[in-house]
N, C-alpha and C positions, 0 to 999 in steps of 0.2 A: 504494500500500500504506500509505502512513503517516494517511492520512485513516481505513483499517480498525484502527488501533492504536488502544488503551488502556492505558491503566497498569493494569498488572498483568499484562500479556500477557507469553508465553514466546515469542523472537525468537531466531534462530539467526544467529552474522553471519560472513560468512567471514573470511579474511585471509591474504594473503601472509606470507610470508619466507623469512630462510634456512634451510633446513633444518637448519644444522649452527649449534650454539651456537660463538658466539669465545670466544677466552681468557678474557672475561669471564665465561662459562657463561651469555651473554644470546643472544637472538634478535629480533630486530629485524622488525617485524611492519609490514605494509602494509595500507593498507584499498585494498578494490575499489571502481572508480568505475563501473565498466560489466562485464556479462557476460551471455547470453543467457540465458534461464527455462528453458533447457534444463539446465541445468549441474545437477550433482548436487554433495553433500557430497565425494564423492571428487575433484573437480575441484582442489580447492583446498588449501594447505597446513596450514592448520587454522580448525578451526571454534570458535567460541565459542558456548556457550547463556546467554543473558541475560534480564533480566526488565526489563521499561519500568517506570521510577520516576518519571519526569515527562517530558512532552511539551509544547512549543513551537511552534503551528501555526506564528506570523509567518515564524520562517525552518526551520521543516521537521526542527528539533534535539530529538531523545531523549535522553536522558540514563538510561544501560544499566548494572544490575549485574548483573556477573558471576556466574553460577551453578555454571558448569562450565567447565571450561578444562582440555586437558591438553599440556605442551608436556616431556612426557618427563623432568621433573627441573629444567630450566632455568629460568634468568628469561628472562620475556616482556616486552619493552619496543614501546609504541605512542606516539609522537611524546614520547617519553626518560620515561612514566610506566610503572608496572610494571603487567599486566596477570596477576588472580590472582584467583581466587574471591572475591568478596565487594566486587572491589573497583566502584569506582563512576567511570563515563567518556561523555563526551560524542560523540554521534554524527551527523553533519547529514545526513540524506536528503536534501538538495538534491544532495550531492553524490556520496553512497555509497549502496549499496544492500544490505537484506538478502537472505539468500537463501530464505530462505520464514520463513511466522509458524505457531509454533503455540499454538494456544488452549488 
């Protein structure tokens, strides 16, 4: 999939976490490294719609901003940055995957 990407494409990416915000009112977010093509949106604990901002063939890295996010009120936290509309984060398909592209 990441060789069909462009900048400027609309890319949907999934993510683990806890469902229940800690005392902090944060939620602690995971990326998928495997999941079968069968898996739907509802698979997973939330979804992110992003937009390709620049791509990286050598090591397979997008670098994604955030369109839409919704995590019920809470902060969103992916490897301790806050994830929020607009904001801007790197992403390596080597080792994550999205869950489908759309154009």
């Amino acid at each position: 999939m990441f060789e069909k990407l462009k900048i400027g494409d609309t890319v949907t990416v999934p993510f683990g976490g806890n469902n229940k915000a800690d005392k902090a009112d944060k939620i602690n977010l995971w990326v998928y490294s495997a999941f079968s093509d069968s898996h739907s949106k509802t698979d997973f604990d939330f979804i992110i719609e992003c937009v390709v901002v620049s791509k990286k063939t050598k090591d397979s890295n997008l670098t994604l901003k955030v369109i839409h996010c919704d995590f019920d009120g809470h902060r969103a936290l992916l490897r301790n940055k806050e994830i929020k509309n607009n904001e801007v984060f790197d992403y390596n398909m080597s080792y994550h995957k999205l869950l489908y592209s759309i154009k």
